[in-house]
N, C-alpha and C positions, 0 to 999 in steps of 0.2 A: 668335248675336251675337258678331263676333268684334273683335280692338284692343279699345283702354280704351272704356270704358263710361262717359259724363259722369250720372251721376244726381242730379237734384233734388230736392229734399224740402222740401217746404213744413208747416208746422207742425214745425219738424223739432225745435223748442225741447221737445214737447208729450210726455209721457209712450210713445207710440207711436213717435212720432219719432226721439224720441232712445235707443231702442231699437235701429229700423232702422239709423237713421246709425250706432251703434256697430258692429252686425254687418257692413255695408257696409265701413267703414272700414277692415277690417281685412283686406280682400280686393284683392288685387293689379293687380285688372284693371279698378276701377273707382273711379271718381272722382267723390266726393259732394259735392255742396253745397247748402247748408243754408240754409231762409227761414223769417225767424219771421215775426210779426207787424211788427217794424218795416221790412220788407222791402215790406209790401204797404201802409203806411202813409206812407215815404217817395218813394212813387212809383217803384222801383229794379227793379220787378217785373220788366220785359221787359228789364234786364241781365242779371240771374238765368236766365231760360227763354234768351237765347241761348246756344245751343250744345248745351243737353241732347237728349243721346238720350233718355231717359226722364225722367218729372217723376212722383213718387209724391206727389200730390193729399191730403195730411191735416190740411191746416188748415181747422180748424172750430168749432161752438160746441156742446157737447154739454148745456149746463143751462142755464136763467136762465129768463126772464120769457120765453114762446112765439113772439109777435112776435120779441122781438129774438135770436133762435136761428135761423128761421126767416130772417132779413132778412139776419143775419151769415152763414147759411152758402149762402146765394144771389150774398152781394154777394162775396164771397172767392172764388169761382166763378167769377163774371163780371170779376171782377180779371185772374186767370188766364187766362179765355181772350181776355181783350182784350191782353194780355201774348200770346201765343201768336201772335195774327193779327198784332200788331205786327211780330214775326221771323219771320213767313210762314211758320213754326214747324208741322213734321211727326213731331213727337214721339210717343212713346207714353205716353198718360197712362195712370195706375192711379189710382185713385177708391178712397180708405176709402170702401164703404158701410156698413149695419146691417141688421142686420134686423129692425130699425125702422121699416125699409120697408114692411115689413107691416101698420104696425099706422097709425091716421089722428091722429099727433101730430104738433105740427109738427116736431120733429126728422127724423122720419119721415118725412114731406112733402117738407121741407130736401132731405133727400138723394135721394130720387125726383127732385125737381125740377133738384136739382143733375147726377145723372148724366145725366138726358136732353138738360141744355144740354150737356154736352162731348160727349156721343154725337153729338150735331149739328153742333157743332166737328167731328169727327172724319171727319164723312159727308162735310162741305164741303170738307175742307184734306188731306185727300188723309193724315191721323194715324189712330194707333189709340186706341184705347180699352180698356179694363180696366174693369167694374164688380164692384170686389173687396167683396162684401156677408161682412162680419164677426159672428159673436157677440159676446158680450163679453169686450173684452181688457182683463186685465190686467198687472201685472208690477211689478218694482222702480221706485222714482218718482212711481208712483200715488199722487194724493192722493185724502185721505179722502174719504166723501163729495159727491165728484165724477167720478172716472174711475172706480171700479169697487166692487160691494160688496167684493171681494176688498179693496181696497184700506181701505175702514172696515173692515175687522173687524180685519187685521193690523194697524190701529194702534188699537184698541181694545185687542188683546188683547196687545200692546206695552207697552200705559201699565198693565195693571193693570187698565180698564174688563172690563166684561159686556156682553159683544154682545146684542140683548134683536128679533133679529129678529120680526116681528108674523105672517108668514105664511112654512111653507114650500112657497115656490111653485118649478117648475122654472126653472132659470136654464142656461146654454151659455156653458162661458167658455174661454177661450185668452189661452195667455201672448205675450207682445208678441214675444219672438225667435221661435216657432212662426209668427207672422204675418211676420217679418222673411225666414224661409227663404222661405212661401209666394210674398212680391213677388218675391225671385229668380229663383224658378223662374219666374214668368210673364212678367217680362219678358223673361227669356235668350230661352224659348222660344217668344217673339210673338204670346202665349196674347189673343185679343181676349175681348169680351162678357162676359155675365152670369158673373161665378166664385163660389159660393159656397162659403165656406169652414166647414169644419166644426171645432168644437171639441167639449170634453167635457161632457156632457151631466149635471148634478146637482140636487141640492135645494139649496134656503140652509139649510136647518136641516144637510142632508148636509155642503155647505162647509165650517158652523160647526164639523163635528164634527171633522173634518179636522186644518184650522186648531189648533182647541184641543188636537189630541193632538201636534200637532207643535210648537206651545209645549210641553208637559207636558214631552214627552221632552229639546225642549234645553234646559230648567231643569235637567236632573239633568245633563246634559252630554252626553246623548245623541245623538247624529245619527240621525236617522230612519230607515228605509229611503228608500231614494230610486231603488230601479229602476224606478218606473213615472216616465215625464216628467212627469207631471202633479204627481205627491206632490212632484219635482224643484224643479220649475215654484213653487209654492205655498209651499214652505220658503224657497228663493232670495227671494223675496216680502217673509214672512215676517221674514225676518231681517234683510232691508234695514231697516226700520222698529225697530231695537234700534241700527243704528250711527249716528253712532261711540260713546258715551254705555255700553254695555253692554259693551268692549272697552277692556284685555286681559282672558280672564274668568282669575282664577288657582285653580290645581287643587289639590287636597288633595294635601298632601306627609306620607306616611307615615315616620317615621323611627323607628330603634331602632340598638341596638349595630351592627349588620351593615351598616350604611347607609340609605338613602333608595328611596323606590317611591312612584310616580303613574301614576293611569292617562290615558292620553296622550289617546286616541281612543276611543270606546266606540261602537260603532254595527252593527246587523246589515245592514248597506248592503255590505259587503266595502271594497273601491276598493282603493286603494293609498298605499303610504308610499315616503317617500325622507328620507333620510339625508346630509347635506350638513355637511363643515365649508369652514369661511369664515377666511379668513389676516387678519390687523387692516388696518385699514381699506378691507375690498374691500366693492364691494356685489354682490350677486344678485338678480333678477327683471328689473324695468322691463318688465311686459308686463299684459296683463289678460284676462280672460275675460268671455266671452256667461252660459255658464249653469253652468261648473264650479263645484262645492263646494272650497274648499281654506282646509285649516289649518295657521296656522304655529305653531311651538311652539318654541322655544329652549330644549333639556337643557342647554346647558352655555354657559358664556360672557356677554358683554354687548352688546347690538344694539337697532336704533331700525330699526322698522318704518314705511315710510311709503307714505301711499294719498293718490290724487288721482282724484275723477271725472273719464274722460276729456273730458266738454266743460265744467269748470270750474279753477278756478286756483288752489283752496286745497289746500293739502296738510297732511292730517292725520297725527302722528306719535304711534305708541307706543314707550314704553322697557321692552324687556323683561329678564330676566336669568332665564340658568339656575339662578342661585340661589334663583329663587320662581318656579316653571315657569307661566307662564300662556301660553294660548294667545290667537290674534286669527283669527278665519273670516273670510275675503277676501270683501267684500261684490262681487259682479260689476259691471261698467262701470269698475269704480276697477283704475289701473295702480298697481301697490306695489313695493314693492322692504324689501327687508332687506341690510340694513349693518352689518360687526362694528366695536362702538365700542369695543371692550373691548383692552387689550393681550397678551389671549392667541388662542389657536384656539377660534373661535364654532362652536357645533355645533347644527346646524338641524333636529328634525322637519319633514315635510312632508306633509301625507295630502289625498288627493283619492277624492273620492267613486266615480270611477271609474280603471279602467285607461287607460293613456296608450295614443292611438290617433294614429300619425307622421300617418297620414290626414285626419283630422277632430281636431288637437292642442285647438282652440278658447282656443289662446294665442299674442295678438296682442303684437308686441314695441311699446313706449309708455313715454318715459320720464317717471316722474314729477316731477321736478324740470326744467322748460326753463331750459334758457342763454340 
C-alpha cells in the first residue's frame, strides 16, 4: 500500500479506538479520521466513508441488556454498509471480532452476524474484508467494569479496594497498541478473512497476582521490571488509573553536613537516563508516547510540567522544584512538555524504561498547549 493511506475509525472515541488512532496518528503516511457515535446518529456517515482506503469497523455495544447489544451492534453495521454502497465504496474493512464468537451469547451472535453482513458487502462491491476475532483487550482508558477485568482490578487496586474475584477461570488478554500494530500490519499488507489474534494466555487469580505486585513495588517507588511486554503492557495500565491525583510523588531527601542524597530511580528494569539543563524560560518535549515508561525528575531549579491527552483539551500542570525533588511518570497518550520557570539553569533527570531506539523512537512530536 503505497501514498498516504486515508484511515477510518469508527468508534474511534471507544477505549480501542482511541488507542489505535493515537498510534496511527503518529505515522507519516497516513491519515485518520475519527467517528464516534455522533457520526452515525447525525446522519454524516457516508461523508466520513468517502474517500477511505480502509475503515477499522469498532464501534459497538459490549454490555447492557442482550436485545439491545445484539440490535446496536447489527444496526451500527448496517449503518456502515449502507454508508459504503452510498460511495460505491471499495474499501477494505477490518471488523473488531471476539472470540465471543464462539460462545451462543448475543454479543457473540452480534458479531457473527455482524461480520458475515460485511463479508457480503465485500463479495458484492468488489471490497475486502478483515475478520479481526480479538481476545480481550485492554489498556489505559479502560473503564471499570465494562471493557475489561483488567480494567476493574487496576482501579480497584488504585482506590485502595480488594479485588474479591469469585473464580479463577482462564481468561486471554492483550493490550490495545499490540492490537493497534496487529490493524497495520493487515492492512498495509491486504491480509483478507478470518484473523485471529492471539494474546496472552492467564488466570484471573494469576492477573490479580500480577497487578498487585506491581502496585506493591511502585508504593515503595519502585518501577518493576518491565522486559516482558505484557508486565509492560499491565503497569502502563496500571498507572493510568493513579493520574493525575497521585503526581508529583516527592522522594526522600537525605541530608547531613556533607550535603543532600535521593534515590532518583529504583528499578531492576535497567532503561536509561538522560541529563538535560534548560536556559529560563525554554520549554522541552511537546511529544508523547504509545507504550514508553518515562520519568521526569528536576535536581535542580524551578519548572511546570505540563500533560494534555492527545484527543482532549485540558491541560494538566505540575510545579516542581529541585529543591523538594519529586518526580511525575508520563502517563502514555498525554503529550507533555517541561518548562524552566525558575531565573536560574533548570536541571532535568529523565529515565526511560528502555534504551532509545532512532528506529522504533515511539515519540511522537505534539504540542501541548495549541495556539
Amino acid at each position: 500500500m503505497a501514498g498516504q493511506v486515508k484511515v477510518g475509525i469508527t468508534g474511534a472515541a471507544g477505549m480501542l479506538g482511541t488507542h489505535i488512532r493515537a498510534y496511527l496518528y503518529g505515522l507519516g503516511d497516513i491519515e485518520v479520521r475519527a467517528a464516534d457515535r455522533q457520526t452515525f446518529d447525525a446522519g454524516v456517515l457516508p461523508e466520513f466513508v468517502n474517500g477511505c482506503d480502509v475503515i477499522l469497523h469498532l464501534a459497538g455495544m459490549n454490555r447492557g441488556e442482550d436485545s439491545l447489544v445484539a440490535q446496536t451492534n447489527l444496526d451500527l453495521t448496517r449503518q456502515l454498509i449502507t454508508a459504503l454502497e452510498t460511495n460505491s465504496s471499495r474499501a477494505h474493512i477490518l471488523f473488531s471480532s471476539s472470540t465471543h464468537i464462539e460462545r451462543d451469547t448475543a454479543y457473540g451472535t452480534s458479531k457473527r452476524e455482524a461480520a458475515a453482513l460485511l463479508s457480503e458487502w465485500a463479495e458484492g462491491s468488489g471490497g475486502r474484508f478483515t475478520n479481526v476475532i480479538l481476545p480481550g483487550v485492554f489498556g489505559e482508558g479502560g473503564k471499570p467494569y465494562y471493557n475489561s477485568v483488567v480494567s476493574t482490578f487496576c482501579h480497584q487496586l488504585s482506590t485502595g479496594e480488594v479485588p474479591t474475584p469469585h473464580t479463577d477461570s482462564p481468561i486471554e488478554q492483550i493490550h490495545a497498541q499490540a492490537v493497534a500494530r496487529h490493524f497495520e500490519t493487515l492492512f498495509r499488507k491486504g491480509v483478507i478473512g478470518d484473523v485471529r489474534i492471539q494474546g496472552q494466555d492467564m488466570t484471573v487469580y494469576s492477573l490479580l497476582d500480577i497487578l498487585s505486585g506491581l502496585r506493591d513495588l511502585y508504593a515503595q517507588h519502585i518501577i518493576p521490571d518491565l522486559r516482558e511486554d505484557i508486565r509492560r503492557d499491565l503497569f502502563n495500565t496500571y498507572r493510568s488509573y493513579l493520574y493525575p491525583e497521585h503526581y508529583p510523588v516527592a522522594l526522600t531527601l537525605h541530608t547531613d553536613p556533607r550535603g543532600s542524597l535521593f534515590e532518583a530511580v529504583k528499578s531492576p528494569n535497567g532503561g536509561q537516563s538522560f541529563i538535560s539543563t534548560t536556559y529560563p524560560g525554554i520549554t522541552r518535549g511537546n511529544h508523547y508516547h504509545t507504550q514508553k515508561v518515562e520519568r521526569f525528575l528536576v535536581i535542580g531549579g524551578e519548572a511546570e510540567i505540563k500533560l494534555r491527552h492527545l484527543f482532549r483539551s485540558e491541560v494538566q500542570t505540575f510545579r516542581v522544584s529541585g529543591e523538594r525533588p519529586s518526580y511525575v511518570d508520563i502517563p502514555t497518550l498525554h503529550t507533555h512538555n517541561i518548562t524552566n520557570i525558575g531565573d536560574g539553569i533548570l536541571t532535568t533527570l529523565f529515565w526511560t524504561h528502555e534504551l532509545f531506539d532512532p528506529a522504533q523512537p515511539d515519540t511522537v512530536a505534539e504540542l501541548v498547549e495549541r495556539t
